[in-house]
N, C-alpha and C positions, 0 to 999 in steps of 0.2 A: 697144696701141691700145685705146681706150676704145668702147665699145659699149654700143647701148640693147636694151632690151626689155620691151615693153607687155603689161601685164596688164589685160583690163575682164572686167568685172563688174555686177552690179545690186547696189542698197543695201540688197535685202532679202537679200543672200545675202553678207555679207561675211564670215564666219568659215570657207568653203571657198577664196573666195578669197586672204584672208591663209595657208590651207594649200597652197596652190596656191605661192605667192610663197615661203611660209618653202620648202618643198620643194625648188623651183627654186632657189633660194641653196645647199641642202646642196647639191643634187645636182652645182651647179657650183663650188661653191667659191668663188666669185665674189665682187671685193673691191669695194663699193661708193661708189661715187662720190658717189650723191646718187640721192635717191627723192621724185617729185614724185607731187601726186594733186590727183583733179577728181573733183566729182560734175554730173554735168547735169541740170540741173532739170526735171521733163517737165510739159508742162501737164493742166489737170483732166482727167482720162478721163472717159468714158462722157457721158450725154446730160444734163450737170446735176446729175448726183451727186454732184458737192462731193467726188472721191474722187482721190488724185493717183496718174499710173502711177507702177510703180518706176523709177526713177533709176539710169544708169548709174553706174560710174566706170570712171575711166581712173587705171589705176597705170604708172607711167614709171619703170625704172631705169636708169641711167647706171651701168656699172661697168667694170672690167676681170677681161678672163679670167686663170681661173687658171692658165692657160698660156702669160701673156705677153700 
């Protein structure tokens, strides 16, 4: 039976989260189906400062366990 499971994140922090994601693959074994991703755009921060907050993302996997 196929199963998902959500990864998010901010765009300034993606190389823990790709550690995060690679980890959770060894640690389950886990055969994947298919891996979607989103970033959400956030609007200007602060009072005029032309500065943008960080941006989420959302990482989606679709896979099966490795137990069936």
């Amino acid at each position: 039976m196929r199963k998902v499971k959500i990864f998010k994140g901010i765009e300034s922090e993606l190389l823990p989260l790709e550690a995060e994601i690679n980890g959770w693959l060894e640690e389950n074994q886990a055969q994947i189906v298919s891996v979607t991703g989103n970033i959400a755009p956030q609007t200007v921060g602060g009072s005029g400062g032309g500065t943008f907050s960080t941006s989420d993302v959302l990482i989606i996997v679709v896979y099966e366990p490795a137990n069936g």
